[in-house]
LORO-201466 format. One record per atom (N, C-alpha, C): atom name; residue number from 1; x, y, z. Coordinates in Angstrom, 3 decimals, padded with zeros to 6 digits, always signed. Last residue first. Layout:
# residues N
+------+-----+----------+----------+----------+
: site : pos :       xx :       yy :       zz :
+------+-----+----------+----------+----------+
:   CA : NUM :        X :        Y :        Z :
...
+------+-----+----------+----------+----------+
# end
This chain:
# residues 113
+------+-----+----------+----------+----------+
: site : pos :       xx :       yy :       zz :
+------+-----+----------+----------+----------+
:    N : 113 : -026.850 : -001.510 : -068.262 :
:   CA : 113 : -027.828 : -001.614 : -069.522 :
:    C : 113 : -027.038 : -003.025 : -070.017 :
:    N : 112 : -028.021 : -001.966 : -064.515 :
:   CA : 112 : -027.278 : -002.203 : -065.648 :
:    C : 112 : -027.516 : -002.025 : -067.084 :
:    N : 111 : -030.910 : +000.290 : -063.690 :
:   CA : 111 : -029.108 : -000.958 : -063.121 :
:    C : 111 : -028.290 : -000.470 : -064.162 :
:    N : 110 : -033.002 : +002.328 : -064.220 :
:   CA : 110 : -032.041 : +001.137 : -064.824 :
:    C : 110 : -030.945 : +000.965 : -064.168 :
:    N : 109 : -035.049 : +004.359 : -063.167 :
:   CA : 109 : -034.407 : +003.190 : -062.572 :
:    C : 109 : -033.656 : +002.205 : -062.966 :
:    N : 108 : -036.194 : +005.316 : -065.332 :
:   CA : 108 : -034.666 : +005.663 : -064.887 :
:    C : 108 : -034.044 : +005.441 : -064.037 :
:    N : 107 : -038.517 : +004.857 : -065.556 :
:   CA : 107 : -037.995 : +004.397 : -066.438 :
:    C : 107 : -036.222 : +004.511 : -066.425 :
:    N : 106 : -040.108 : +006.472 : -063.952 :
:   CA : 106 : -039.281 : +005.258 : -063.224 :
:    C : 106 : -038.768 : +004.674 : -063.834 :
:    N : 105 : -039.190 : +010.262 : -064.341 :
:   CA : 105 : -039.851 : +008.728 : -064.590 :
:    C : 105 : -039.590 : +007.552 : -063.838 :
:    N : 104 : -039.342 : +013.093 : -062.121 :
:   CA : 104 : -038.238 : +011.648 : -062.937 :
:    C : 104 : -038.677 : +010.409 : -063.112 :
:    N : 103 : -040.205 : +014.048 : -059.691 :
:   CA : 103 : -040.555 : +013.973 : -061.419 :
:    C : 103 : -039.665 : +013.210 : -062.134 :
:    N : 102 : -042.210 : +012.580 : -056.882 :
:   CA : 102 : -041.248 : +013.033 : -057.957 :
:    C : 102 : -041.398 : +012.934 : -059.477 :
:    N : 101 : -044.561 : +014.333 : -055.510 :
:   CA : 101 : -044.548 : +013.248 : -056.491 :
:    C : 101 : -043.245 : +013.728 : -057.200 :
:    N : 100 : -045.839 : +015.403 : -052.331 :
:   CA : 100 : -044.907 : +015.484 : -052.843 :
:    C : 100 : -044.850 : +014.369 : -054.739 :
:    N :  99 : -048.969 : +016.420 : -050.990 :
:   CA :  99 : -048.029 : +015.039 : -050.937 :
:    C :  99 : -046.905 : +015.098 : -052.326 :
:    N :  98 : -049.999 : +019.894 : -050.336 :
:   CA :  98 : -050.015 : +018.361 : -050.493 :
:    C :  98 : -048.947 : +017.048 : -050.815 :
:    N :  97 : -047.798 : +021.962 : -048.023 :
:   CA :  97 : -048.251 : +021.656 : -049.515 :
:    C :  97 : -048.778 : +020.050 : -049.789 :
:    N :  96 : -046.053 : +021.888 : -046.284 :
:   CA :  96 : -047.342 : +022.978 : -046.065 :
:    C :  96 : -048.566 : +022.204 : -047.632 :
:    N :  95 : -043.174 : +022.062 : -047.357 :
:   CA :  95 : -043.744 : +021.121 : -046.245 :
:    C :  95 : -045.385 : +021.009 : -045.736 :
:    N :  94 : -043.095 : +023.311 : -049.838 :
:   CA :  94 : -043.505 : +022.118 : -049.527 :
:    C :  94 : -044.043 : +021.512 : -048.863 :
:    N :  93 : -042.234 : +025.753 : -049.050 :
:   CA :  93 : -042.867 : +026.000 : -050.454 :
:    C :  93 : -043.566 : +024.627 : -049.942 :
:    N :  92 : -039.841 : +024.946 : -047.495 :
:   CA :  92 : -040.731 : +025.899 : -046.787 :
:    C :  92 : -042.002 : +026.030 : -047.693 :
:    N :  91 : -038.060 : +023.379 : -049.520 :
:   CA :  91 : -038.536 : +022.653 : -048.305 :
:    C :  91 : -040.050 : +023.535 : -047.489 :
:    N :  90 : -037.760 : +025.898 : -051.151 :
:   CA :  90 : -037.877 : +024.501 : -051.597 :
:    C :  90 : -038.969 : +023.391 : -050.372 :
:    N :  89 : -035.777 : +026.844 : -049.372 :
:   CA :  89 : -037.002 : +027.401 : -050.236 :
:    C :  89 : -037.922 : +026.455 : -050.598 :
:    N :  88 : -033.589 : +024.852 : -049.385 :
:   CA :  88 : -034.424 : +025.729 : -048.158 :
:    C :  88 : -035.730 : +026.570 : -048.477 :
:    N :  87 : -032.305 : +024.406 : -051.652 :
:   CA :  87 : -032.994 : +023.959 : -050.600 :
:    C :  87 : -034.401 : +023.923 : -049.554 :
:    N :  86 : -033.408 : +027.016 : -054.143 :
:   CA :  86 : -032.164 : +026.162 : -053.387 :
:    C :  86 : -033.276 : +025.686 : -052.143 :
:    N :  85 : -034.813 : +026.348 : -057.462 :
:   CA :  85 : -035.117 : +027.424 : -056.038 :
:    C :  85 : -034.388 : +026.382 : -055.282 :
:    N :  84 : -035.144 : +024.674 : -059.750 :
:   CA :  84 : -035.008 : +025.749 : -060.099 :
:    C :  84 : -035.488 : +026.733 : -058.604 :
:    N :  83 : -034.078 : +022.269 : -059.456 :
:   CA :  83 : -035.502 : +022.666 : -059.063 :
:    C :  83 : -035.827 : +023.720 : -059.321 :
:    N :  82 : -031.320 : +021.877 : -060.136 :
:   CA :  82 : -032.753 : +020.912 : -061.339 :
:    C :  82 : -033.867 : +021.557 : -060.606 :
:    N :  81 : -030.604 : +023.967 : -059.560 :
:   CA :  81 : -029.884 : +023.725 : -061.408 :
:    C :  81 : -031.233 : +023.016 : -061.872 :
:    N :  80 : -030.565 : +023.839 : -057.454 :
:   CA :  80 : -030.887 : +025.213 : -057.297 :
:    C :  80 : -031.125 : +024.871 : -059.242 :
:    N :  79 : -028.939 : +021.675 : -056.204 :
:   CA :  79 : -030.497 : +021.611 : -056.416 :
:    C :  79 : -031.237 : +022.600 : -056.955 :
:    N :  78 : -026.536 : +022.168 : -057.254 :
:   CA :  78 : -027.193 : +021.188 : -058.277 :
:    C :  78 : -028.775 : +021.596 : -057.388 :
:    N :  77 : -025.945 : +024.566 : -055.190 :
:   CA :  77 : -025.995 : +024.817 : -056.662 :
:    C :  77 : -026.866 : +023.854 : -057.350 :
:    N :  76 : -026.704 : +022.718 : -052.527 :
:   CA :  76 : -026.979 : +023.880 : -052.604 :
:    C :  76 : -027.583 : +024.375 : -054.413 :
:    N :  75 : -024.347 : +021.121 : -052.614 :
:   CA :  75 : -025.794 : +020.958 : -052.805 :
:    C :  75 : -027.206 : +021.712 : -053.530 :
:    N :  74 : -022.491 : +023.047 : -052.373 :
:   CA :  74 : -022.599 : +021.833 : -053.986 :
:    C :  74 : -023.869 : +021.292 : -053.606 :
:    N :  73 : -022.798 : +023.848 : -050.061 :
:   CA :  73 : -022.711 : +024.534 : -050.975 :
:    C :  73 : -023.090 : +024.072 : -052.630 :
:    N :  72 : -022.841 : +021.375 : -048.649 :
:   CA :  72 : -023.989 : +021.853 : -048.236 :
:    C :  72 : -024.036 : +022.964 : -049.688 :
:    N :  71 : -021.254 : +018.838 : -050.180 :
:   CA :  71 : -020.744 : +020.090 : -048.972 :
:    C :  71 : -022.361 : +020.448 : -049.197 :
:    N :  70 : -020.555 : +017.041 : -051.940 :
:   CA :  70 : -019.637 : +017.108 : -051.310 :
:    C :  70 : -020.144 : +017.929 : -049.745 :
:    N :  69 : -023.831 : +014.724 : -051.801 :
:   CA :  69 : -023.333 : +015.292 : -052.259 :
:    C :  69 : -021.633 : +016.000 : -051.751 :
:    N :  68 : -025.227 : +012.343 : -050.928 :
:   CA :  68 : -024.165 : +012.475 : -051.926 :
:    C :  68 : -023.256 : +013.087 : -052.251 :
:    N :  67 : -027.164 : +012.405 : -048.951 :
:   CA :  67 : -027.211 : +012.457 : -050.639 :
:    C :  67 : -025.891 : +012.411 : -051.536 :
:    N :  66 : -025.992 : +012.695 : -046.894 :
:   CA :  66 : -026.973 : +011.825 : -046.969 :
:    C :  66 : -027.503 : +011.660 : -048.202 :
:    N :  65 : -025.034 : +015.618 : -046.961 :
:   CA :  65 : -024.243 : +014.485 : -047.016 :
:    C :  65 : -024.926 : +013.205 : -047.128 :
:    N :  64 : -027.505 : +016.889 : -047.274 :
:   CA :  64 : -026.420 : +017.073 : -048.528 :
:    C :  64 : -025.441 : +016.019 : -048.587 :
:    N :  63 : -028.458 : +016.487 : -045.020 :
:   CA :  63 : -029.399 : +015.827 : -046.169 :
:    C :  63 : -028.248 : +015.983 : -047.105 :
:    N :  62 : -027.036 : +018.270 : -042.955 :
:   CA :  62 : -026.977 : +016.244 : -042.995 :
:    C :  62 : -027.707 : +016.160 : -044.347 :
:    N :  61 : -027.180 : +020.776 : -044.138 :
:   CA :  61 : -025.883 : +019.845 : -044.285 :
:    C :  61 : -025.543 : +018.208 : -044.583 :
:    N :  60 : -029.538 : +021.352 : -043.549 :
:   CA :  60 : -029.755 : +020.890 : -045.103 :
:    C :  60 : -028.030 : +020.463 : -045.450 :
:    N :  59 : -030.730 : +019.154 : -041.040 :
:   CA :  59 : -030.309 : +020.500 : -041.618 :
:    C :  59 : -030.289 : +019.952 : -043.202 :
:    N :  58 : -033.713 : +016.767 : -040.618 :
:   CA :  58 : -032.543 : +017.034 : -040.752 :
:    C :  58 : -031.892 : +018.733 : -041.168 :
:    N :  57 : -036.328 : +016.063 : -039.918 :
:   CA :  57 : -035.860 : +017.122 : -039.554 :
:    C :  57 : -034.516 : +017.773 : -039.927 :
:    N :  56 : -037.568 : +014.818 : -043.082 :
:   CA :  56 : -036.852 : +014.532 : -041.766 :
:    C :  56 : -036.655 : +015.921 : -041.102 :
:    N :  55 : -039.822 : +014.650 : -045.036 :
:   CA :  55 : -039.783 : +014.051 : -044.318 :
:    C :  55 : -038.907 : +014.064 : -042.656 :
:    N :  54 : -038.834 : +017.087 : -046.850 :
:   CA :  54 : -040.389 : +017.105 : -046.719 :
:    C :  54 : -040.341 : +016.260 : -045.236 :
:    N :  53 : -036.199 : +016.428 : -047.303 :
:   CA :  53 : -036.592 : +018.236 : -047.172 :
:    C :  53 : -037.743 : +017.569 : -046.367 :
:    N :  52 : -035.962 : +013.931 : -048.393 :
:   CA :  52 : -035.595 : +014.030 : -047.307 :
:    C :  52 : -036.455 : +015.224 : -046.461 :
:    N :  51 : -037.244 : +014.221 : -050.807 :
:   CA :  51 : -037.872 : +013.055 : -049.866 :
:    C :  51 : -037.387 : +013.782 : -048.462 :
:    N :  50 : -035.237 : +015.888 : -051.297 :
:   CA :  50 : -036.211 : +016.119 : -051.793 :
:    C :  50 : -037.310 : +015.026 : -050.898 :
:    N :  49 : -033.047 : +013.832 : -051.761 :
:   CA :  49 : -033.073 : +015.315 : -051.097 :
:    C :  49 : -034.173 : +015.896 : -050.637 :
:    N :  48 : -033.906 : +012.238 : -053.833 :
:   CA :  48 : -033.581 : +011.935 : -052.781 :
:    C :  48 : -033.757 : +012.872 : -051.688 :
:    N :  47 : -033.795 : +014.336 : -056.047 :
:   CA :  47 : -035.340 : +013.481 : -055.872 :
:    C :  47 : -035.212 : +012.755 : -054.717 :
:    N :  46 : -030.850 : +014.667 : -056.017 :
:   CA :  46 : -032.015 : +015.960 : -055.600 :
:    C :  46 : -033.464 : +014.690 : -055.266 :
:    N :  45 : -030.031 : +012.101 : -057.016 :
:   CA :  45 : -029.750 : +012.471 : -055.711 :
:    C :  45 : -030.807 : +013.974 : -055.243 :
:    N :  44 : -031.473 : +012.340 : -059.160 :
:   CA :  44 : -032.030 : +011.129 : -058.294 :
:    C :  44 : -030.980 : +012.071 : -057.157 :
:    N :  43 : -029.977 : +014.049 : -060.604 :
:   CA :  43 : -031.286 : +013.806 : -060.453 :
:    C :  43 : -032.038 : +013.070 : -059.431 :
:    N :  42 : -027.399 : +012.935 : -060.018 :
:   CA :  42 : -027.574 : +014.222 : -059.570 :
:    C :  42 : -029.111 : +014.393 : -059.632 :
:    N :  41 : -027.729 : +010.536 : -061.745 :
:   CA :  41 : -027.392 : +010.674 : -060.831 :
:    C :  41 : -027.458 : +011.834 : -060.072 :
:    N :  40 : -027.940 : +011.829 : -064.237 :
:   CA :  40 : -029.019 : +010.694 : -064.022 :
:    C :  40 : -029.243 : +010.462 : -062.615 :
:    N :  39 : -026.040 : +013.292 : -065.100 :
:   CA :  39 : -027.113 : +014.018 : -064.800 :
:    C :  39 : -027.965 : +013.049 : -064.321 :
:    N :  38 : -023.983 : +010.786 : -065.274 :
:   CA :  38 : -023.918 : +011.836 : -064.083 :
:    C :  38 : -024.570 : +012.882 : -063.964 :
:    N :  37 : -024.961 : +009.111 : -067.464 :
:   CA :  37 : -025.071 : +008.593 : -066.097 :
:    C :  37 : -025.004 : +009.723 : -064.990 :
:    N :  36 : -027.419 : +011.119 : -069.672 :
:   CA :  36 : -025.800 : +010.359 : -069.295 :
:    C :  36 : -026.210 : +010.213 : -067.805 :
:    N :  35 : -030.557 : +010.348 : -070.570 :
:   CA :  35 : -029.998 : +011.576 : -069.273 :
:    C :  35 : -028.311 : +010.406 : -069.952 :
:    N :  34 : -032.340 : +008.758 : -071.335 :
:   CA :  34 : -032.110 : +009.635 : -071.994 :
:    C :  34 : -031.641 : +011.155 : -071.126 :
:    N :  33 : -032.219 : +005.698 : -070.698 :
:   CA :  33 : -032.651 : +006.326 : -070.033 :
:    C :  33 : -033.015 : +007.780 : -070.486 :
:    N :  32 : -030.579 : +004.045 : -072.730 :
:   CA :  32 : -032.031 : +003.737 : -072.456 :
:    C :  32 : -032.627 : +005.011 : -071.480 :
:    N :  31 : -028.569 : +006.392 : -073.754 :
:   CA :  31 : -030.101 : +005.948 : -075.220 :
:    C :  31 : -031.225 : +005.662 : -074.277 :
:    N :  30 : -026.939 : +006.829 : -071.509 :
:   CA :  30 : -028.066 : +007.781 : -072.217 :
:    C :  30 : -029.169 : +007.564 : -073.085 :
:    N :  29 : -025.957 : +004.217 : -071.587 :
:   CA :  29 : -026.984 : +004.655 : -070.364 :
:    C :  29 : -027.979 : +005.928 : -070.818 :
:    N :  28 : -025.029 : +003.684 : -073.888 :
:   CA :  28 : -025.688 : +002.619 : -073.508 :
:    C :  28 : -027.121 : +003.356 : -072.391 :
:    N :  27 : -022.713 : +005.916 : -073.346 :
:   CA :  27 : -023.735 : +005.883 : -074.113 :
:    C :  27 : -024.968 : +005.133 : -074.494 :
:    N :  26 : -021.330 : +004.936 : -070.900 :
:   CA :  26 : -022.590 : +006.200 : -071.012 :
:    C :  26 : -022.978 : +006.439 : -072.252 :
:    N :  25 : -020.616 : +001.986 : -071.805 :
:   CA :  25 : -021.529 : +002.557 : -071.014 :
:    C :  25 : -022.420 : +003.912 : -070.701 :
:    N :  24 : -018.701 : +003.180 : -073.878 :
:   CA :  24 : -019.921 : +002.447 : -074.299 :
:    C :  24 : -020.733 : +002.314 : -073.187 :
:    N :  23 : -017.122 : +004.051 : -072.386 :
:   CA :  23 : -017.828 : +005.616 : -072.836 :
:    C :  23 : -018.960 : +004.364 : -073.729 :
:    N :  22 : -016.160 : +002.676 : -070.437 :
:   CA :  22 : -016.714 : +003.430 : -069.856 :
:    C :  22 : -017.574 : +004.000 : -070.776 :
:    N :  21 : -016.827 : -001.078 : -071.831 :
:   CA :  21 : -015.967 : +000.141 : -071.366 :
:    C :  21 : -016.870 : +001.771 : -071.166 :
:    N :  20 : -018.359 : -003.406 : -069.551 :
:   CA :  20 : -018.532 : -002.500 : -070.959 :
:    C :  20 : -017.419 : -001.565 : -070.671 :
:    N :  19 : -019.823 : -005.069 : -067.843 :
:   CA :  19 : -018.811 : -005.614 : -068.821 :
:    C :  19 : -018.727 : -004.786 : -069.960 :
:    N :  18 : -020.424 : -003.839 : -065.653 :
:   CA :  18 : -021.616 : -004.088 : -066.496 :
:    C :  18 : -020.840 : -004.706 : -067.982 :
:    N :  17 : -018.104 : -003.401 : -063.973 :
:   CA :  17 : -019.948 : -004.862 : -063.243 :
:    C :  17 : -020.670 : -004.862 : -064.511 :
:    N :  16 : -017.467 : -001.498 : -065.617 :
:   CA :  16 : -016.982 : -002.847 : -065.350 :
:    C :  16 : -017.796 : -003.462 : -064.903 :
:    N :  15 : -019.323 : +000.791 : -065.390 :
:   CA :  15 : -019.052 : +000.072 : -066.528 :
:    C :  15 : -018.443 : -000.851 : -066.448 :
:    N :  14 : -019.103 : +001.127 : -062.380 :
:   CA :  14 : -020.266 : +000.901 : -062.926 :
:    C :  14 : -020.353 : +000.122 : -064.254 :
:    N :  13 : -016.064 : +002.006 : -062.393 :
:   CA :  13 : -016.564 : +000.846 : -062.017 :
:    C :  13 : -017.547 : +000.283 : -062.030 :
:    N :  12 : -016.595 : +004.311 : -063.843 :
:   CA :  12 : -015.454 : +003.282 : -064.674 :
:    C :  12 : -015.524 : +002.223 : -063.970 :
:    N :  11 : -018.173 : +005.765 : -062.464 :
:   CA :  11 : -018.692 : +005.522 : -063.307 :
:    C :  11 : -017.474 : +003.964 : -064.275 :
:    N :  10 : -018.392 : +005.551 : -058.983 :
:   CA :  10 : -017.608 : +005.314 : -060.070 :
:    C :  10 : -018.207 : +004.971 : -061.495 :
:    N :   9 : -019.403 : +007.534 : -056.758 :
:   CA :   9 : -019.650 : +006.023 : -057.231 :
:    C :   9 : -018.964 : +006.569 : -058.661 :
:    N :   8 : -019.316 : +007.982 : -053.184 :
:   CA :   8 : -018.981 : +008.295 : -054.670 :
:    C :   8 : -019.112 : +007.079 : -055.071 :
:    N :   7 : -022.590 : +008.102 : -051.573 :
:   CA :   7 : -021.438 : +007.814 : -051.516 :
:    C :   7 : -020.535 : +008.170 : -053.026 :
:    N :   6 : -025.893 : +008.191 : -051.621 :
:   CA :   6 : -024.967 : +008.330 : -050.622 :
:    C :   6 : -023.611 : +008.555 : -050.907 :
:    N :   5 : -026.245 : +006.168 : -053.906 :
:   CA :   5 : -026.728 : +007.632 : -053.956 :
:    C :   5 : -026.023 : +008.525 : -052.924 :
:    N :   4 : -026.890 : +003.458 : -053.878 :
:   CA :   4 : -025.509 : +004.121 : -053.474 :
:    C :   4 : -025.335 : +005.720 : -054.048 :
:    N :   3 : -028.708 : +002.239 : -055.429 :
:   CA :   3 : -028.209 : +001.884 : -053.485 :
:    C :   3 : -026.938 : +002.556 : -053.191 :
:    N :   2 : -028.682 : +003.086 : -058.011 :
:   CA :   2 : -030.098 : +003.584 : -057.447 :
:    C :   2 : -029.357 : +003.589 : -055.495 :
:    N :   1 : -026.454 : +001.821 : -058.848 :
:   CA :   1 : -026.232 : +003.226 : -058.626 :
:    C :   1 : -027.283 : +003.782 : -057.674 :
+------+-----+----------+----------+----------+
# end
């Protein structure tokens, strides 16, 4: 899931590579990690975003599509949900600011459970 943050990803095909049916997979995924798979994902795609804001010149269209997400708008909302301030705020608060550390453990780097 971690190499494909970019793109849609299937949770009913995540649970197949992992030989499980879907809802024993998100529950598998919530115990070890303690997020379900599609806040786990939206997390990491902002903590992606978020690399991006600080590092590229990009608009906040290309970073939305470069994350995952549908549209600049749906970006927009989920980053506004986990950072609590949209994009662009976000990026101007930062770029100025010492060296960035995401917050999401690395314990939520799990693959497969």
């Amino acid at each position: 899931m971690e190499s494909r943050l970019e793109g849609d990803i299937s949770f009913a095909d995540v649970a197949r590579e992992c030989r499980l049916s879907r809802s024993h997979f998100a529950r598998a995924f919530k115990q070890s990690t303690g997020f379900p798979p599609h806040r786990w994902l939206q997390q990491r795609r902002v903590e992606h975003a978020r690399d991006l804001l600080l590092k590229d010149k990009l608009t906040l269209a290309e970073i939305a599509v470069r994350c995952g997400f549908a549209d600049q708008s749906h970006f927009n909302r989920v980053f506004l949900s986990h950072a609590g301030t949209t994009p662009g705020t976000w990026r101007r608060r930062h770029r100025s600011a010492p060296a960035y550390t995401p917050s999401v453990s690395s314990h939520l780097e799990t693959a497969c459970i």
